[in-house]
Residue, then its C-alpha position, 0 to 999 in steps of 0.5 A: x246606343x252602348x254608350x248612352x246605356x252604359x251613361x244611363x247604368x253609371x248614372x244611376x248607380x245602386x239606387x232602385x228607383x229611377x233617377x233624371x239626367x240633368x243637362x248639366x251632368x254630361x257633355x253635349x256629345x253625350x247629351x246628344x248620344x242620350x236624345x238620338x237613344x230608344x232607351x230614353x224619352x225626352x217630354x217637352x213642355x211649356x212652362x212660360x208662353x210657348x217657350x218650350x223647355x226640356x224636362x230631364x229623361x227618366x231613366x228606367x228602373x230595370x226589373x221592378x216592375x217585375x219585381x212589385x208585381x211578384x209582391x203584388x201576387x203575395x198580397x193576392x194569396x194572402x187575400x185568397x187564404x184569409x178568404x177560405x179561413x174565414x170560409x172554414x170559421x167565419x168568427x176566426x180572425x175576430x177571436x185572434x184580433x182580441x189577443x193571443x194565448x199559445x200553449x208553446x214557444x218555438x225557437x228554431x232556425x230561420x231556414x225557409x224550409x222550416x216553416x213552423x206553423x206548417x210543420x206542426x199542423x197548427x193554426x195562428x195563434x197556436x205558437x209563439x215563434x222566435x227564429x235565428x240561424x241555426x236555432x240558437x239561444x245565445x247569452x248575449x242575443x237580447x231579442x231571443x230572450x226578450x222573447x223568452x221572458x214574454x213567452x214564459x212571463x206573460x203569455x205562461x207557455x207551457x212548453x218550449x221547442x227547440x227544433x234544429x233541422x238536418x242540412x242546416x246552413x249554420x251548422x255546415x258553415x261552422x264545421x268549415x274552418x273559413x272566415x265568412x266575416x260578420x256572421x263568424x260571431x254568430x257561428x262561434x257559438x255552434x263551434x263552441x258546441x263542436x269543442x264540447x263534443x270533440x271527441x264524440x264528433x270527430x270519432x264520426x268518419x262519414x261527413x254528413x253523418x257528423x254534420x247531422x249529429x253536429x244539428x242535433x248537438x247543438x239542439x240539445x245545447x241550446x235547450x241547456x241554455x234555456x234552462x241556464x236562465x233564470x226565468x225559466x228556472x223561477x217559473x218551474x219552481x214556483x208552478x211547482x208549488x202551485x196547489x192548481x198546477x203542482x208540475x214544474x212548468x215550462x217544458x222544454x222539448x228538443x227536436x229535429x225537423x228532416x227536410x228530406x222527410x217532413x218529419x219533426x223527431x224529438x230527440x232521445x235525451x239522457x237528461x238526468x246525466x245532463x241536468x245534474x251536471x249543470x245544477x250545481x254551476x247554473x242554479x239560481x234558485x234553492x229548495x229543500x225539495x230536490x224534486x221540486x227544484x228542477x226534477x231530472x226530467x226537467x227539460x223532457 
């Protein structure tokens, strides 16, 4: 019996789905350990007079039935909530089929405790997301801003949320001096937020009380990044000159969600230390008017 189960896992391998053992594949002592086994069934038929030939035993794939019906049981759930949506407003899902047009673009980490959505209390279509470890808008991620220039270009957001969150797994990993492989150019980038702000952080005895700062740092760095690009910063100036709209849009807004909490804090910015700081080496674009070009409150 241990035999033939230890065959049946050589056999199959890391493949999922069930694979037959072909006579040919093993010994007749084997073949035989396989017939005499429970684990195996063994269907005989007829394929020319009666003449019975062996069909190869399948092997059991172990767990996925279990495994489909645990997705089996989203499809359920979404099925009940779209009912008592429609319940709440019958017309809701015909409106949101039509098109989208969210006031906001999240940017925030993948972590599956920070639904975005849920967090902010807002309905589909409500928000424009984007999500990768550790809420980063790195120079080189093209999807981050991909989705960036659509949010800004063609969908006009008013405003972009940059949410870290406490007790984040990129940031843990990027204060430990560990080579984790592949995602190591990923963390780079948040390590590059801790050489920023070495001095402030390492003045921070208590460990998770760095940690903490660390999130809230790279936050703020990533809301920098946003208004390094040049989407973001020809938009703001041109809805400043705008006689309908006479304020620099998009806004940038730099939270905190505590999962410990449920709450989305937004963050405390000195911004016109910060933006002054960067206008001179990231300004792509000029304007006699100082206040109309990037105003200190520019990411408040």
């Amino acid at each position: 019996m241990q035999a033939s189960m230890n065959i049946a896992r050589l056999l199959r391998g890391s493949s999922s789905r069930a694979r037959p053992i072909r006579r040919s594949y093993l010994p007749t002592s084997a073949w035989k350990c396989l017939e005499a086994s429970s684990c195996f069934k063994i269907q005989r038929m007829n394929f020319c007079g009666d003449s019975p030939k062996r069909t190869p035993p399948t092997i059991p794939c172990e767990g996925a039935v279990t495994q489909d019906m645990e997705v089996e049981a989203l499809l359920e759930r979404n099925k009940s909530w779209a009912a008592k949506i429609k319940d709440i407003n019958p017309d809701f899902f015909n409106v949101i089929a039509q098109s989208q047009s969210p006031s906001y673009l999240w940017i925030g980490c993948s972590d599956s405790r920070v639904p975005a959505e849920q967090v902010l209390g807002l309905a589909p279509g409500t928000l424009f997301v984007h999500r990768n470890i550790a809420n980063s808008v790195n120079n080189q991620d093209v999807s981050c801003h991909s989705v960036l220039h659509y949010a800004i270009e063609v969908l006009k957001v008013k405003h972009i949320l940059i949410c870290g969150h406490y007790n984040c797994g990129g940031v843990k990993a990027a204060m430990q001096n560990t080579h984790y492989g592949f995602i190591d150019h990923w963390l780079r980038n948040i390590r590059d937020v801790y050489r920023l702000h070495k001095d402030e952080l390492d003045a921070i005895s208590d460990m998770d009380a760095r940690e903490r700062r660390l999130v809230e740092l790279n936050v703020i760095e990533q809301c920098c990044n946003v208004y390094k690009t040049g989407v973001f910063q020809r938009t703001r100036l041109q809805t400043f000159r705008d006689p309908t709209i006479k304020t620099p849009l998009p806004r940038i807004h730099p939270f905190v969600f505590d999962p410990s909490t449920g709450h989305v804090n937004k963050l405390k910015v000195d911004w016109e230390k910060i933006i002054p700081s960067l206008r001179d080496v990231y300004n792509l674009y000029e304007d006699t008017n100082e206040d109309a070009h990037f105003p200190h409150n520019a990411a408040k």
